[in-house]
gemmi code that builds the backbone of each chain (N, CA, C; Angstrom):
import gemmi

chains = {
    "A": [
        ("UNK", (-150.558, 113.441, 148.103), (-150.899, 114.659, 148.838), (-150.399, 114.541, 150.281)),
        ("UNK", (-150.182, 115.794, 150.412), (-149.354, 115.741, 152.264), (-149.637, 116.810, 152.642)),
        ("UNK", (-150.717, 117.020, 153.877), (-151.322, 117.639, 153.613), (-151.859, 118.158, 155.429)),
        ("UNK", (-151.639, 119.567, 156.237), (-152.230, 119.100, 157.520), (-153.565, 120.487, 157.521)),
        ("UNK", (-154.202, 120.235, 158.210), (-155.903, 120.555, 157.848), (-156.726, 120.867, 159.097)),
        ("UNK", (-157.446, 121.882, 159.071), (-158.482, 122.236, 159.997), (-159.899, 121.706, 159.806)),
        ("UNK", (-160.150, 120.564, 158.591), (-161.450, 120.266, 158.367), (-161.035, 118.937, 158.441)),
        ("UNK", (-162.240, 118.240, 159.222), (-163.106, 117.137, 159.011), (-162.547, 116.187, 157.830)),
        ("UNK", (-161.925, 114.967, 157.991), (-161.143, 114.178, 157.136), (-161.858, 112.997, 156.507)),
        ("UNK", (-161.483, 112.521, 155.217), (-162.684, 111.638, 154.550), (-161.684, 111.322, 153.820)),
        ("UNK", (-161.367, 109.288, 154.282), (-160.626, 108.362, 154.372), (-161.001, 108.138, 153.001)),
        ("UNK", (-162.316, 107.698, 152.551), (-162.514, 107.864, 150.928), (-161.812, 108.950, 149.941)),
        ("UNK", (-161.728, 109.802, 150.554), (-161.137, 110.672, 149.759), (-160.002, 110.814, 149.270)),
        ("UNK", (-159.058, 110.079, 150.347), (-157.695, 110.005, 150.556), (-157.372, 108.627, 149.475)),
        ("UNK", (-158.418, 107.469, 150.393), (-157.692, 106.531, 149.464), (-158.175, 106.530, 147.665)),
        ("UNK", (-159.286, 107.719, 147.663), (-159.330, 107.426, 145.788), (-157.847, 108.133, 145.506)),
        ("UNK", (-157.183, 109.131, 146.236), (-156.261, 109.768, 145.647), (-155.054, 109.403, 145.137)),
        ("UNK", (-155.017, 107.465, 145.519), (-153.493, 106.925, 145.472), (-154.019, 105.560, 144.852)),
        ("UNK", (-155.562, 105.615, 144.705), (-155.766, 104.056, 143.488), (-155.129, 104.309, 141.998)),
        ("UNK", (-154.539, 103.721, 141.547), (-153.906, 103.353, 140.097), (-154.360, 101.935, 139.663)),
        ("UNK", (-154.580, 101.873, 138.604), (-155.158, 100.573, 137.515), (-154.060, 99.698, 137.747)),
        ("UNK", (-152.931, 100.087, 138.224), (-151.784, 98.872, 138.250), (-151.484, 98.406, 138.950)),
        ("UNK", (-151.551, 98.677, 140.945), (-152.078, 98.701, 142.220), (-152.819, 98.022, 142.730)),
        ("UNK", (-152.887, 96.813, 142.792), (-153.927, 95.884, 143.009), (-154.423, 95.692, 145.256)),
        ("UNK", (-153.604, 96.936, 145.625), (-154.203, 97.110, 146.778), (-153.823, 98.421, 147.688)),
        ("UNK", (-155.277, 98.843, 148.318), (-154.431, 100.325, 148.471), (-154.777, 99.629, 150.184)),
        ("UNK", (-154.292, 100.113, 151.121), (-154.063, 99.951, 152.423), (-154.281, 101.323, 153.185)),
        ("UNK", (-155.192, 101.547, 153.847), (-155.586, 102.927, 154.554), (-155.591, 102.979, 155.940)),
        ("UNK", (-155.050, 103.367, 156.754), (-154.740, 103.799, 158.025), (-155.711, 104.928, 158.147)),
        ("UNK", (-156.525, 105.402, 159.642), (-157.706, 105.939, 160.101), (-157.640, 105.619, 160.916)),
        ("UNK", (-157.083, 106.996, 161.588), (-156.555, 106.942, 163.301), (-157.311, 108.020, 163.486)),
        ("UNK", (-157.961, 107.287, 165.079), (-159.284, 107.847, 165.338), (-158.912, 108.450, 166.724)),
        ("UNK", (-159.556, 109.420, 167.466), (-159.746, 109.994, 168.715), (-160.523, 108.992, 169.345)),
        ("UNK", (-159.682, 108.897, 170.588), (-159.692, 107.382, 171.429), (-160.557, 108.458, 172.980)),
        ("UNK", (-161.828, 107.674, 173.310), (-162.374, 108.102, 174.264), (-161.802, 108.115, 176.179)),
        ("UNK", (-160.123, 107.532, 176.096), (-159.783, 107.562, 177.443), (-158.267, 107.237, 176.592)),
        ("UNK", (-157.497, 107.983, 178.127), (-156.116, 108.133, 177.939), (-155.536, 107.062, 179.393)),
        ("UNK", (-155.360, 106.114, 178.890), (-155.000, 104.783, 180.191), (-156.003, 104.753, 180.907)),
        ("UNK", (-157.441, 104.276, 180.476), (-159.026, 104.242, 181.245), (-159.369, 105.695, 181.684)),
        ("UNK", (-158.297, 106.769, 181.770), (-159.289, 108.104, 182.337), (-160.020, 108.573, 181.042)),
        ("UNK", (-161.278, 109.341, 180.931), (-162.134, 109.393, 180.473), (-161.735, 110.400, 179.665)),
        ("UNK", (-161.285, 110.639, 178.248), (-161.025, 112.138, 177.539), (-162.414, 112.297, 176.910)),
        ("UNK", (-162.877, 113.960, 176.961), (-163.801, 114.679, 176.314), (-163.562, 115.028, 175.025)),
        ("UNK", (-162.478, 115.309, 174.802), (-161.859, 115.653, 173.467), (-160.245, 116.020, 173.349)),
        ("UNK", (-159.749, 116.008, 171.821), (-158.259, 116.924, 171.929), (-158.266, 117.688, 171.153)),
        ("UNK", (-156.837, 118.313, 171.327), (-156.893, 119.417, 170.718), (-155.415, 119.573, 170.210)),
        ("UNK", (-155.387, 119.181, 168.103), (-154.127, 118.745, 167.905), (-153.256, 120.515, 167.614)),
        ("UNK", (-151.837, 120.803, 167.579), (-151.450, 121.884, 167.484), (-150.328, 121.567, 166.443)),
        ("UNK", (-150.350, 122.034, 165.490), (-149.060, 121.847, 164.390), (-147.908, 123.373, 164.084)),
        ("UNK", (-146.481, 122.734, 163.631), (-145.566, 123.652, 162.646), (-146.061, 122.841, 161.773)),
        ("UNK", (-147.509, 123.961, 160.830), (-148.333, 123.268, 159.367), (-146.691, 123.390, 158.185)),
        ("UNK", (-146.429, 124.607, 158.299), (-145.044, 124.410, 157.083), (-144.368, 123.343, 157.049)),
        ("UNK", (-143.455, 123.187, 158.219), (-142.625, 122.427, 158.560), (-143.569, 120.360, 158.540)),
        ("UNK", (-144.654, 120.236, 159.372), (-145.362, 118.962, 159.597), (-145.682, 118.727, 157.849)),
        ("UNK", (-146.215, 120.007, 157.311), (-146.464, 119.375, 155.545), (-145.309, 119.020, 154.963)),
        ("UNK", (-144.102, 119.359, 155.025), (-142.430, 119.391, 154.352), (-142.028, 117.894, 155.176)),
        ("UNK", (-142.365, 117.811, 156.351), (-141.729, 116.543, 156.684), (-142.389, 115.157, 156.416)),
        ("UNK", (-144.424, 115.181, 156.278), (-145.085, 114.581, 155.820), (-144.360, 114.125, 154.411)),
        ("UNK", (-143.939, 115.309, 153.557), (-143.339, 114.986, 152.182), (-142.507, 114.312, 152.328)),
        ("UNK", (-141.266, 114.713, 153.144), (-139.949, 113.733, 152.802), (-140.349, 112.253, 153.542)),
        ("UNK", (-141.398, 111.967, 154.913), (-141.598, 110.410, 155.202), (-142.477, 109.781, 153.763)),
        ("UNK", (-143.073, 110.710, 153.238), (-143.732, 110.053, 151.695), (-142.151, 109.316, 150.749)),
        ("UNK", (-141.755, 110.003, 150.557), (-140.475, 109.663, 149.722), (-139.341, 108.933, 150.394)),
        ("UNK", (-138.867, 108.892, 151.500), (-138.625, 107.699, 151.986), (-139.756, 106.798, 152.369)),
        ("UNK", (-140.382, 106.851, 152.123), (-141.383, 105.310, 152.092), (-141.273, 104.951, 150.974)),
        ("UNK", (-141.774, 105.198, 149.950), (-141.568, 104.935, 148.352), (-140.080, 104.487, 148.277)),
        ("UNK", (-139.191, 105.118, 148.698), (-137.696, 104.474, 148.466), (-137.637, 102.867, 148.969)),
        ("UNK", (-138.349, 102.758, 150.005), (-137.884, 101.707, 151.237), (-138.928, 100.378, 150.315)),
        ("UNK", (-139.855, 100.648, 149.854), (-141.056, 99.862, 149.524), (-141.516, 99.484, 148.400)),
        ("UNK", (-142.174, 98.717, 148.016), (-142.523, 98.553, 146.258), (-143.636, 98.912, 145.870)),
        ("UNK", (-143.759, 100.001, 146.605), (-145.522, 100.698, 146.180), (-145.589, 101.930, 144.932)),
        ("UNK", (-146.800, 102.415, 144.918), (-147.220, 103.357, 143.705), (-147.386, 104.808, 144.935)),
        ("UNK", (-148.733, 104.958, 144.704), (-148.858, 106.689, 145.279), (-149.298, 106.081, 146.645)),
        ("UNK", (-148.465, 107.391, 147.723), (-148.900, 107.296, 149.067), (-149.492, 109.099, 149.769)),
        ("UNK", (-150.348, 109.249, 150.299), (-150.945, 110.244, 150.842), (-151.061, 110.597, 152.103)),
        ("UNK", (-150.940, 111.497, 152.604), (-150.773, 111.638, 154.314), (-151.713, 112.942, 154.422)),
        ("UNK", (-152.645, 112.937, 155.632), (-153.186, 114.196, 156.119), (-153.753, 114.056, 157.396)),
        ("UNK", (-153.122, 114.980, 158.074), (-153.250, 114.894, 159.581), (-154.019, 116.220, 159.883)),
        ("UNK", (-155.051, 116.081, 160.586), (-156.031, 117.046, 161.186), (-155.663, 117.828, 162.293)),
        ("UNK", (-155.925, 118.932, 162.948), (-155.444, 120.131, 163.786), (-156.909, 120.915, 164.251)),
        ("UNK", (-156.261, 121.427, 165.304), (-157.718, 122.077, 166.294), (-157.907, 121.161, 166.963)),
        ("UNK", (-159.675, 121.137, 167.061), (-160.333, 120.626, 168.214), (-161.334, 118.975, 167.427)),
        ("UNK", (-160.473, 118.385, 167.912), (-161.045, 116.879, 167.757), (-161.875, 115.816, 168.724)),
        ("UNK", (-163.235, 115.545, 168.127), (-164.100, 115.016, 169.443), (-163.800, 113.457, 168.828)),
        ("UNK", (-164.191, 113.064, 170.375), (-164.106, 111.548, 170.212), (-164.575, 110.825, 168.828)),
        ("UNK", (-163.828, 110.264, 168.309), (-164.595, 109.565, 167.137), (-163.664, 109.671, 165.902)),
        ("UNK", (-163.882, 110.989, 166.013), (-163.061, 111.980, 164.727), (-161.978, 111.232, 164.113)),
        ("UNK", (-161.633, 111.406, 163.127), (-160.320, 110.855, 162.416), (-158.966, 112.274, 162.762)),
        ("UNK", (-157.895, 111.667, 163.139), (-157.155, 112.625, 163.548), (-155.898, 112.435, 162.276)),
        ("UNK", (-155.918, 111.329, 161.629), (-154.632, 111.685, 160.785), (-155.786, 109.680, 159.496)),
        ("UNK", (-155.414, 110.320, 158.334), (-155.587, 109.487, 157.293), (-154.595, 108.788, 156.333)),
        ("UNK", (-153.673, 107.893, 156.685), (-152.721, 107.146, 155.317), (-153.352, 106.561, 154.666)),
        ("UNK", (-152.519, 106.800, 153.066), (-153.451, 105.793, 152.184), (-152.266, 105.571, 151.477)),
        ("UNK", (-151.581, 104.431, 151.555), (-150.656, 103.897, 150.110), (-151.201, 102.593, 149.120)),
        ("UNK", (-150.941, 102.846, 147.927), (-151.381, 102.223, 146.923), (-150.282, 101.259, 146.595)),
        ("UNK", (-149.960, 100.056, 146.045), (-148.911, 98.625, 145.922), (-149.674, 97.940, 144.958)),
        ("UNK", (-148.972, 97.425, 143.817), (-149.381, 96.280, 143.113), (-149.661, 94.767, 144.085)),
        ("UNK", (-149.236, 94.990, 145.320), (-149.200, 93.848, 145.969), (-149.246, 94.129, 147.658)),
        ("UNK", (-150.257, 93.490, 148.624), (-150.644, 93.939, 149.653), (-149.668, 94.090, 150.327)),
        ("UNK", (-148.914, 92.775, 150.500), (-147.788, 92.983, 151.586), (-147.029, 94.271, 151.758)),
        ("UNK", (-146.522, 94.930, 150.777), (-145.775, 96.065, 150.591), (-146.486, 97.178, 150.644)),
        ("UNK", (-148.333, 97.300, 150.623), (-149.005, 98.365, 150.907), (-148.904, 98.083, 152.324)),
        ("UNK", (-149.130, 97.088, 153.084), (-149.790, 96.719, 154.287), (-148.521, 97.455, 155.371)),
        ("UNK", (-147.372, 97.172, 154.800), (-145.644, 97.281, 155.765), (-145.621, 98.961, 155.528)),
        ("UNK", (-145.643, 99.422, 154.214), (-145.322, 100.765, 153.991), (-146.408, 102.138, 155.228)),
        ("UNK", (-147.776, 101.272, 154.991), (-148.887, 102.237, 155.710), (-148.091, 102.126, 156.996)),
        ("UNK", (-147.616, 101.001, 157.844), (-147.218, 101.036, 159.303), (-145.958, 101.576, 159.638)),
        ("UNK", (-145.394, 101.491, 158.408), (-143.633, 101.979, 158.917), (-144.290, 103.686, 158.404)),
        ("UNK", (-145.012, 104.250, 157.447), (-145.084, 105.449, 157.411), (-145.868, 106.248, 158.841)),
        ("UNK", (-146.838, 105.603, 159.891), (-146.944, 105.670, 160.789), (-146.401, 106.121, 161.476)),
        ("UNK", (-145.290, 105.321, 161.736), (-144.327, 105.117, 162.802), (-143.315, 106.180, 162.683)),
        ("UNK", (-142.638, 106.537, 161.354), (-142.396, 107.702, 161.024), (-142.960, 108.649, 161.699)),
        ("UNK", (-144.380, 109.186, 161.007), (-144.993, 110.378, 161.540), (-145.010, 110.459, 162.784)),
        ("UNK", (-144.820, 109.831, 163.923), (-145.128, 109.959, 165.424), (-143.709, 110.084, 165.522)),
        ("UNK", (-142.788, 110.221, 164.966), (-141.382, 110.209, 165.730), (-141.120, 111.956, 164.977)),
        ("UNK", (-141.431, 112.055, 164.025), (-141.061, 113.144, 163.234), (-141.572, 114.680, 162.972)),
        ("UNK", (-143.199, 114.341, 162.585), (-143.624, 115.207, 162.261), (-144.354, 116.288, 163.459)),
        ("UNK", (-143.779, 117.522, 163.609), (-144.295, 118.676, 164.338), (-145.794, 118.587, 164.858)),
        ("UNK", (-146.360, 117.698, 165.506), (-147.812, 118.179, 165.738), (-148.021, 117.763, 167.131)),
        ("UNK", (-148.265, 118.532, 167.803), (-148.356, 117.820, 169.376), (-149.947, 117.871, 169.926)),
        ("UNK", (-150.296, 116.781, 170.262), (-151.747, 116.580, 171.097), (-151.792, 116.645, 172.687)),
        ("UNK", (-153.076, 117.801, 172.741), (-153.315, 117.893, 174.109), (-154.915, 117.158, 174.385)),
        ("UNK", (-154.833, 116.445, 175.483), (-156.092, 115.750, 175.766), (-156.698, 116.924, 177.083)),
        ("UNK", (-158.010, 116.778, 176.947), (-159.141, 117.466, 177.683), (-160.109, 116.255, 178.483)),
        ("UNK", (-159.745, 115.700, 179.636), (-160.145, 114.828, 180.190), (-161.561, 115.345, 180.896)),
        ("UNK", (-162.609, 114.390, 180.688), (-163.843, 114.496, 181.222), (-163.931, 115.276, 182.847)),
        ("UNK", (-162.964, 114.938, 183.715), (-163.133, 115.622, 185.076), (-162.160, 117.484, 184.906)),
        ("UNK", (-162.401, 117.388, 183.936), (-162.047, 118.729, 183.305), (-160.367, 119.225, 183.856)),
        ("UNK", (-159.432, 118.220, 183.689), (-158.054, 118.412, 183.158), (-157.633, 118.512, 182.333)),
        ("UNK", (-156.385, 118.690, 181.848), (-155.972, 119.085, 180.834), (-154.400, 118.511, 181.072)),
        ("UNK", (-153.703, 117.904, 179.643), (-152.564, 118.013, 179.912), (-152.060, 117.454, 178.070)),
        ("UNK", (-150.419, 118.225, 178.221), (-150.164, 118.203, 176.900), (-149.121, 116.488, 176.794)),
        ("UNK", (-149.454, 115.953, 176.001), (-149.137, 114.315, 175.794), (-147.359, 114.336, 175.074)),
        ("UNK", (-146.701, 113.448, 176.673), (-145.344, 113.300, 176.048), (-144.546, 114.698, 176.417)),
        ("UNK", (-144.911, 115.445, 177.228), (-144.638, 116.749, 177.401), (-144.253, 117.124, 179.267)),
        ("UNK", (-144.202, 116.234, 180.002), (-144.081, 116.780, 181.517), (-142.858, 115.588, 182.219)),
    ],
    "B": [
        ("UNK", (-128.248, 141.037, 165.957), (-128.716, 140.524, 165.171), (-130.291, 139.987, 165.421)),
        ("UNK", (-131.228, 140.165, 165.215), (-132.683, 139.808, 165.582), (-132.924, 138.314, 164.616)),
        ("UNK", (-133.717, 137.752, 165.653), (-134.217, 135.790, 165.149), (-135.589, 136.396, 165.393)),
        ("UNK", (-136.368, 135.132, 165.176), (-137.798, 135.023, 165.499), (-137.524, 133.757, 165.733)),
        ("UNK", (-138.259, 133.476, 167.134), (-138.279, 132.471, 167.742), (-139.731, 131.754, 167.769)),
        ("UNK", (-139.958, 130.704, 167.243), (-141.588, 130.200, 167.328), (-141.424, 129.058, 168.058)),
        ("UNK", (-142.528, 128.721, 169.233), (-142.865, 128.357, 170.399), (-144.232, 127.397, 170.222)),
        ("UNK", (-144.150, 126.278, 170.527), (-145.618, 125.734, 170.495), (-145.997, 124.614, 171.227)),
        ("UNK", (-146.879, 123.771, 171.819), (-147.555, 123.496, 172.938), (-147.392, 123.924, 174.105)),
        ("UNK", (-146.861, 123.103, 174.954), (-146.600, 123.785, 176.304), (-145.961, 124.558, 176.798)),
        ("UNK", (-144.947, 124.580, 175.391), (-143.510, 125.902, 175.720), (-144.235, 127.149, 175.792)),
        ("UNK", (-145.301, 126.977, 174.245), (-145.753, 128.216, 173.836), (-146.612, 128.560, 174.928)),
        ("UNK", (-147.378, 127.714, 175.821), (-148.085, 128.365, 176.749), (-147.680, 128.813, 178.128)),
        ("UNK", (-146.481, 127.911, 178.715), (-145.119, 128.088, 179.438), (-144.619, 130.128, 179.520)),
        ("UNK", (-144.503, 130.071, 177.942), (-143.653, 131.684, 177.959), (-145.543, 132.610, 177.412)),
        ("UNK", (-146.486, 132.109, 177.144), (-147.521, 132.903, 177.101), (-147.398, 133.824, 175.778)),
        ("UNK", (-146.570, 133.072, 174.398), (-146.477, 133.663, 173.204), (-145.942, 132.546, 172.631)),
        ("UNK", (-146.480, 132.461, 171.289), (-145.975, 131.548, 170.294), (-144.653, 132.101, 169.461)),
        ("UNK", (-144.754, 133.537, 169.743), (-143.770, 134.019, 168.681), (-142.738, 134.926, 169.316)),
        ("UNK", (-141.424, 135.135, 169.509), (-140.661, 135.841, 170.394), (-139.476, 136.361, 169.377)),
        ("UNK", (-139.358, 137.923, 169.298), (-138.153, 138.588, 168.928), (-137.251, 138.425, 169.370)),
        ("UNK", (-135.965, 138.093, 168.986), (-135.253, 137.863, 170.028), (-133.165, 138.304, 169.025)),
        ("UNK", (-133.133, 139.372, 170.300), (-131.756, 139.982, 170.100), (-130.725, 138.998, 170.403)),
        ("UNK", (-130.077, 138.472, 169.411), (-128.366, 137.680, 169.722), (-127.230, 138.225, 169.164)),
        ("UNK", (-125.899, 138.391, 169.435), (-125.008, 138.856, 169.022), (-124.865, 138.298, 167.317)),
        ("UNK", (-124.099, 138.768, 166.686), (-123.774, 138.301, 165.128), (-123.236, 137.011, 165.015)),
        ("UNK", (-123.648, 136.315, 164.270), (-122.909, 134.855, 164.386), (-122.855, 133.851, 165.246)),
        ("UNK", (-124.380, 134.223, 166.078), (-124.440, 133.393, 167.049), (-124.775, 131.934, 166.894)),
        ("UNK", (-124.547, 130.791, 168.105), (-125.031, 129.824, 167.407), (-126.638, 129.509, 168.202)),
        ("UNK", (-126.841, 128.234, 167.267), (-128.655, 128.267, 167.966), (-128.456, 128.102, 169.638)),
        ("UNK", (-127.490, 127.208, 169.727), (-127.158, 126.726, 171.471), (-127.096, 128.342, 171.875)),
        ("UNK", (-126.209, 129.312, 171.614), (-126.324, 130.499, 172.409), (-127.573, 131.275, 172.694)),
        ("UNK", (-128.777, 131.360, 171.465), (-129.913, 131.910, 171.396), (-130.599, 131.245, 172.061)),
        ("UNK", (-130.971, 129.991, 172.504), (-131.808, 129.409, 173.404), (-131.383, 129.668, 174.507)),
        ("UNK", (-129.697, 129.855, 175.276), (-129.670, 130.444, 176.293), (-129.766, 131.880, 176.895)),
        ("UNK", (-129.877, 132.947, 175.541), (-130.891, 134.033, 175.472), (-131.912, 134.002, 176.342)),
        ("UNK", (-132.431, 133.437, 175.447), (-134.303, 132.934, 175.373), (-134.598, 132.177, 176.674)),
        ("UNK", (-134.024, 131.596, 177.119), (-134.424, 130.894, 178.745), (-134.049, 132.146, 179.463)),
        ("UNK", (-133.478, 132.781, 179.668), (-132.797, 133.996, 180.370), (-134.026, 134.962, 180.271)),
        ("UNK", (-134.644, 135.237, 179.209), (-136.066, 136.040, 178.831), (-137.024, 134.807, 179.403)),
        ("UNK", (-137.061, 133.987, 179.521), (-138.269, 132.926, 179.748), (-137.460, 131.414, 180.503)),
        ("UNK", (-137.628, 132.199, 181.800), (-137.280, 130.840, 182.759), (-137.846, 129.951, 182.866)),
        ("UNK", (-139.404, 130.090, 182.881), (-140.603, 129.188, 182.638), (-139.871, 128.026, 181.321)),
        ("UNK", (-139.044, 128.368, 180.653), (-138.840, 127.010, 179.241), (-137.546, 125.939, 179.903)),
        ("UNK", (-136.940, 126.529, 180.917), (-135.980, 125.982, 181.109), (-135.987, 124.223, 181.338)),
        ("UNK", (-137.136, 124.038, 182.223), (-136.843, 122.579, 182.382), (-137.429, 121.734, 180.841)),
        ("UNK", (-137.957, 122.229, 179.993), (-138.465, 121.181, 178.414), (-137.010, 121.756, 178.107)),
        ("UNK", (-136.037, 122.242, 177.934), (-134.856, 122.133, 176.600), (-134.226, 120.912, 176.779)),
        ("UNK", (-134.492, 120.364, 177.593), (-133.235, 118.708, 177.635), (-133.874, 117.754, 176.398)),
        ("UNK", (-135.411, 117.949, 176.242), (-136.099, 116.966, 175.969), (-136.495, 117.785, 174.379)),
        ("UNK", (-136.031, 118.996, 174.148), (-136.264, 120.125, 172.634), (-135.410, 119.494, 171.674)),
        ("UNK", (-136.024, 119.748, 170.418), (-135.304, 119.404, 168.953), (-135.712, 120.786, 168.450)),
        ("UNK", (-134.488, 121.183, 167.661), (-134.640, 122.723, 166.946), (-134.660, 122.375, 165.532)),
        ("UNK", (-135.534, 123.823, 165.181), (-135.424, 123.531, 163.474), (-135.583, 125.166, 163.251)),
        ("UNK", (-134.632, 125.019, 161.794), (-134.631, 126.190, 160.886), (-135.078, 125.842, 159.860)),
        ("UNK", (-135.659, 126.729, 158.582), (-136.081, 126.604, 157.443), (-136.729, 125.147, 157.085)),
        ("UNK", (-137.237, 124.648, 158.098), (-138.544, 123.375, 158.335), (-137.798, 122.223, 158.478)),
        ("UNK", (-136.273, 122.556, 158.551), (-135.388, 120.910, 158.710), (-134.987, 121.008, 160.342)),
        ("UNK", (-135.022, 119.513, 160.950), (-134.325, 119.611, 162.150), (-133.067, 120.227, 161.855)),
        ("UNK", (-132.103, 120.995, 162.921), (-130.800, 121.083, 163.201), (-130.404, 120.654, 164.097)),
        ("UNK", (-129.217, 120.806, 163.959), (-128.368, 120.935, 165.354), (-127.942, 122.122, 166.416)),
        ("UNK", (-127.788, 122.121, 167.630), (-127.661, 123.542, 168.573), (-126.562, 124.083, 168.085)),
        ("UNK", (-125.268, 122.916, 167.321), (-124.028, 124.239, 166.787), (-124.318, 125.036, 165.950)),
        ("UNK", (-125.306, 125.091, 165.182), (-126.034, 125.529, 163.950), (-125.735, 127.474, 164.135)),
        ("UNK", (-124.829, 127.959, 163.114), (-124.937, 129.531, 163.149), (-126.029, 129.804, 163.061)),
        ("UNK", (-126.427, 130.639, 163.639), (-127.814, 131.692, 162.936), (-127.381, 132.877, 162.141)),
        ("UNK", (-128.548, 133.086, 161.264), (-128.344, 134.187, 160.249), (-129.192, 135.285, 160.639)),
        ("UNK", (-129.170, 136.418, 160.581), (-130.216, 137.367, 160.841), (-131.596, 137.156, 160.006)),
        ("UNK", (-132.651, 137.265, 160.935), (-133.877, 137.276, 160.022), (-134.218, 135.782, 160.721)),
        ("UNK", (-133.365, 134.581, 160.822), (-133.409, 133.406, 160.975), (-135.303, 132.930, 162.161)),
        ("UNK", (-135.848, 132.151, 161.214), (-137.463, 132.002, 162.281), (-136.318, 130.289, 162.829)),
        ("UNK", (-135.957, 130.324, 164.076), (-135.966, 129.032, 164.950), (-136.648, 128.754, 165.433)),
        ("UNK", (-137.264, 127.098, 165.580), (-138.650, 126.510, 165.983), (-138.382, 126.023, 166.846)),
        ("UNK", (-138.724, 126.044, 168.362), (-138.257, 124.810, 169.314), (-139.328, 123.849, 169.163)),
        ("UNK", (-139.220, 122.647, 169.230), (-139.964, 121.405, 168.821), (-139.522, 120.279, 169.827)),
        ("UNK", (-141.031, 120.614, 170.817), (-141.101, 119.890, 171.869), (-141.085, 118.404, 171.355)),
        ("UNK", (-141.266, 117.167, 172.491), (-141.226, 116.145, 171.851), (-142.891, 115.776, 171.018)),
        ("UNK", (-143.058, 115.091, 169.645), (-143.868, 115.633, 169.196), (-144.846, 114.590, 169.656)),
        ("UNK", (-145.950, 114.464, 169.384), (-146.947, 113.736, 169.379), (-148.842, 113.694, 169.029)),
        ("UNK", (-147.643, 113.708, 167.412), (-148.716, 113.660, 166.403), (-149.523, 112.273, 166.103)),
        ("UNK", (-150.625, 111.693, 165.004), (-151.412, 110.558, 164.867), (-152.031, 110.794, 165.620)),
        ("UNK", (-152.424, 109.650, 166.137), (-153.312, 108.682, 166.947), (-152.713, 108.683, 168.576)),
    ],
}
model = gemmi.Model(1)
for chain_id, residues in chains.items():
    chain = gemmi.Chain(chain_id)
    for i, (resn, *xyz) in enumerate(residues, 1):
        res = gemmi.Residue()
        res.name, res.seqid = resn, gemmi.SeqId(i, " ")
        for name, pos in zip(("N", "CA", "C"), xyz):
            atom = gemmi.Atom()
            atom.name, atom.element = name, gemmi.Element(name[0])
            atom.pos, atom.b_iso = gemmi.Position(*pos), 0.0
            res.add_atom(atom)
        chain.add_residue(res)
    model.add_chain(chain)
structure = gemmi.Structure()
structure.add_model(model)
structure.setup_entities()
């Protein structure tokens, strides 16, 4: 599943979606809303997506990962709107008969999504600024 | 020939619309329609050095013809995850 979302994300959910009986390890990434941006204090963010385009490109970093890796099913869903501290902002889950290749695939699919996929975050800093990240 | 131009984070709040009609001659290329579009919205001018464009949800390139009807996305630098 690839998938970007206005609700509340559940890492269980994600990773039952890519366990297989043959998979002896699924590896889940749960990237969370971080309470300060270089020690200044953020209140919350607020993620903004191209949902067409961020779901279509989620797909093709799924399938080049699977190409690159020796894994089974991999899942991506990244959250949008208004995210408070804590919150899960994006969920990977890839499934591997063998950890190493779940463990490499979850980080290089990562790394992907931050270079690729359409979604830009704005932080809302506690002394009530604002500014859009990677953007000035 | 009419595009639809879609706009989003700071651009989109920069020009004060996510979504912009936008008149280009026939056969234009994307590089010509963005210099349209800054010409309608001076406010975008200083993010295009740092813009990636996309049609039909794939990056392109600025030589890229446009077709009438064509939705072009400017796609600030992104920063999605964590």
């Amino acid at each position: 599943m690839f998938k970007v979302t206005t609700e509340p994300l559940s890492v269980q959910q994600v990773n039952d979606l890519v366990k297989r009986p043959t998979d002896g390890a699924v590896v889940t990434f749960d990237g969370i809303v971080r309470n300060n941006f270089d020690g200044r204090p953020v209140a919350y963010l607020e993620y903004e997506a191209y949902a067409m385009m961020a779901e279509k490109k989620l797909a093709e970093i799924g399938a080049e990962v699977q190409q690159k890796f020796a894994i089974g099913a991999i899942a991506m869903v990244h959250r949008i709107g208004r995210l408070e501290i804590g919150e899960s902002s994006i969920v990977i889950a890839v499934a591997a008969p063998h950890r190493h290749a779940a463990f490499e695939a979850c980080a290089y699919a990562m790394d992907r999504v931050k270079a690729e996929v359409p979604v830009w975050k704005k932080e809302f800093f506690a002394d009530g600024a604002d500014h859009w990240v990677n953007q000035n | 020939m009419q595009i639809t131009v879609k706009l989003f984070a700071l651009m989109r709040e920069k020009a004060g619309t996510d979504t912009v009609a936008l008149d280009v001659p026939e056969g234009a290329t994307l590089a010509q329609a963005v210099t349209i579009l800054v010409r309608h919205y001076p406010a975008l001018a200083p993010y295009m050095a740092n813009t990636r464009f996309s049609l039909h949800m794939d990056f392109v390139d600025p030589a890229t013809n446009l077709a009438a009807g064509d939705e072009l996305a400017l796609i600030p630098p992104v920063s999605g995850g964590v």
